[in-house]
C-alpha positions in Angstrom: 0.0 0.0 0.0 3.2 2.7 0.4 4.0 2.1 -3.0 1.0 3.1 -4.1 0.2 5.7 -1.6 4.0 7.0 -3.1 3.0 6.6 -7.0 -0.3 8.5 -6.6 2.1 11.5 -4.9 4.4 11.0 -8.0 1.5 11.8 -10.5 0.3 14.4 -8.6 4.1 16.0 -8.8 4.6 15.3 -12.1 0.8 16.8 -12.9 2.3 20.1 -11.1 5.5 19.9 -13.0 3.8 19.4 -16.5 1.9 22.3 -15.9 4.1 24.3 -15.0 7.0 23.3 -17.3 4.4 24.2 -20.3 3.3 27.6 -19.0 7.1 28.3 -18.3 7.6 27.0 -22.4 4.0 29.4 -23.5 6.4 32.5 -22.1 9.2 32.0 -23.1 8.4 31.2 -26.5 6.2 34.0 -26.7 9.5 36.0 -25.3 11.6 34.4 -28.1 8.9 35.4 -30.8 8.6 39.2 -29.4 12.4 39.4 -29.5 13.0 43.3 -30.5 15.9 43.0 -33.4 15.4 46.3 -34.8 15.8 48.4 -31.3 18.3 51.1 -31.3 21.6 50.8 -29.6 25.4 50.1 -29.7 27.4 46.9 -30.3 27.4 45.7 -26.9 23.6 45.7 -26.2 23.0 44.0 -29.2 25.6 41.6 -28.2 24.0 40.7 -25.2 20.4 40.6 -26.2 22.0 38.1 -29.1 23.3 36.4 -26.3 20.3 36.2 -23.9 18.5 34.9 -26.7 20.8 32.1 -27.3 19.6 31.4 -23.5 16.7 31.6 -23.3 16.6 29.2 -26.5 18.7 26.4 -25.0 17.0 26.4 -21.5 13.4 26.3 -23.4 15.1 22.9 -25.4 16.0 21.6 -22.0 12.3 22.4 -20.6 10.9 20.9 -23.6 13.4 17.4 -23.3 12.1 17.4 -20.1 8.2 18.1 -20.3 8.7 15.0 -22.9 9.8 12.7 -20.2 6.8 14.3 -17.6 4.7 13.3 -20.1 5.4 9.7 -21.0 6.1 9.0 -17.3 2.3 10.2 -16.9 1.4 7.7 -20.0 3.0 5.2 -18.0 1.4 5.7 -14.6 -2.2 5.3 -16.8 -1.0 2.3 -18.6 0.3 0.7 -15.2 3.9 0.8 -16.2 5.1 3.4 -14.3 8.2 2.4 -12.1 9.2 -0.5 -14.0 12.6 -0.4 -15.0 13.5 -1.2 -18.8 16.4 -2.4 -18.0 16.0 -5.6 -15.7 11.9 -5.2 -15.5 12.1 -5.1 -11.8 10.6 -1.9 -9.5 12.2 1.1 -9.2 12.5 2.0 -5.9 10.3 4.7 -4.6 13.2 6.7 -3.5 14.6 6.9 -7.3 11.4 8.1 -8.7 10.9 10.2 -5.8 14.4 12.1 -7.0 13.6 11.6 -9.7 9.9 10.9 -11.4 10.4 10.5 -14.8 13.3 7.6 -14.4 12.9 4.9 -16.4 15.5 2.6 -15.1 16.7 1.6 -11.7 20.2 2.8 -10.7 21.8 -0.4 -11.7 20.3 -0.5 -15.4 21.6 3.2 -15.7 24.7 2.7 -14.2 25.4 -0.1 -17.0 23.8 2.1 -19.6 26.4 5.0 -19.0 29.4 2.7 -19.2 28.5 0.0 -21.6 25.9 1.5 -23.3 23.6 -0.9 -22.9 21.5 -2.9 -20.1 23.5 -6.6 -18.8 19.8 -8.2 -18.5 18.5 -6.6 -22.0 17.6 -9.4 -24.4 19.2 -9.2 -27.6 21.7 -6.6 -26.4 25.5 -7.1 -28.5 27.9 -9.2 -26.3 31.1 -7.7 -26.9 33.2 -9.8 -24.7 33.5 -12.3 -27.4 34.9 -9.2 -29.5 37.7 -9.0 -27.1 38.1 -12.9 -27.0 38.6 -12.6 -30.4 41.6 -10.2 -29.9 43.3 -12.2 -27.5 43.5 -14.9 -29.6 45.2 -13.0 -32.0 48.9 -13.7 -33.2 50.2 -10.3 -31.5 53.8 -11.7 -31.5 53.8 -10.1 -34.9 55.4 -6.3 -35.5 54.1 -4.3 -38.1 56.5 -2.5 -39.8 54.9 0.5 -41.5 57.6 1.2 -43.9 56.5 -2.0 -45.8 52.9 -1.0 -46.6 52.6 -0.1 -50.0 50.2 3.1 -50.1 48.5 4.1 -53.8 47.6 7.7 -53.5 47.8 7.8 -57.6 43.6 7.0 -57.4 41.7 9.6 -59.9 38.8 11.6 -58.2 
């Protein structure tokens, strides 16, 4: 019953958040559209208005990333898939979605994602280890001397 008690206070947070990320994203949009261009000044204010805008643009991308993921985590909850990791399919903690709601993995699953780019329980994932088995078995006894390699640069483009 806490974990349900805990998911109905995520979707109520991440209700609050979607509303408020897209009525922070209506302004500044509107802000972006109503930039002035043609406004008298010197070099420097036009500078920095060219550089506010540049702002304003990339933190409205990262609102916008974001109200993406507020908004398939909401799918999720209604579909009944909401804190299942990707990953490994087990629950993610509470505590994780409580840090942060729109996680779609467990800590684990992410931790693997970062370093091998992919999850250890995901079916059909590439297994690279036999790519380094493969290299061991090489004949590495071998030097390569690059003075022998014959190079044709003579190729018509």
């Amino acid at each position: 019953m806490a974990r349900t008690d805990a998911l109905l206070r995520l979707h109520r947070s991440l209700s609050a958040r979607r509303d408020e990320l897209r009525k922070r994203l209506g302004g500044e949009l509107h802000d972006l559209a109503n930039f002035r261009r043609g406004e008298t000044g010197d070099a420097a204010d036009l500078a920095f208005d060219s550089g506010s805008e540049d702002v304003s643009s990339q933190i409205a991308e990262l609102e916008s990333r974001e109200l993406s993921q507020v908004d398939r985590a909401l799918l999720q909850l209604k579909r009944g898939s909401y804190g299942i990791c990707e990953g490994c399919g087990k629950k993610i903690p509470v505590s994780r979605l409580s840090a942060l709601p729109f996680s779609t993995t467990c800590i684990l699953c992410q931790r693997e994602m970062e370093i091998h780019g992919s999850y250890l329980d995901h079916p059909g994932k590439p297994d690279w280890t036999k790519v380094s088995d493969e290299q061991s078995s090489l004949d590495d006894s071998r030097d390569i001397d690059l003075a022998e390699l014959e190079v044709d640069f003579s190729s018509s483009r």
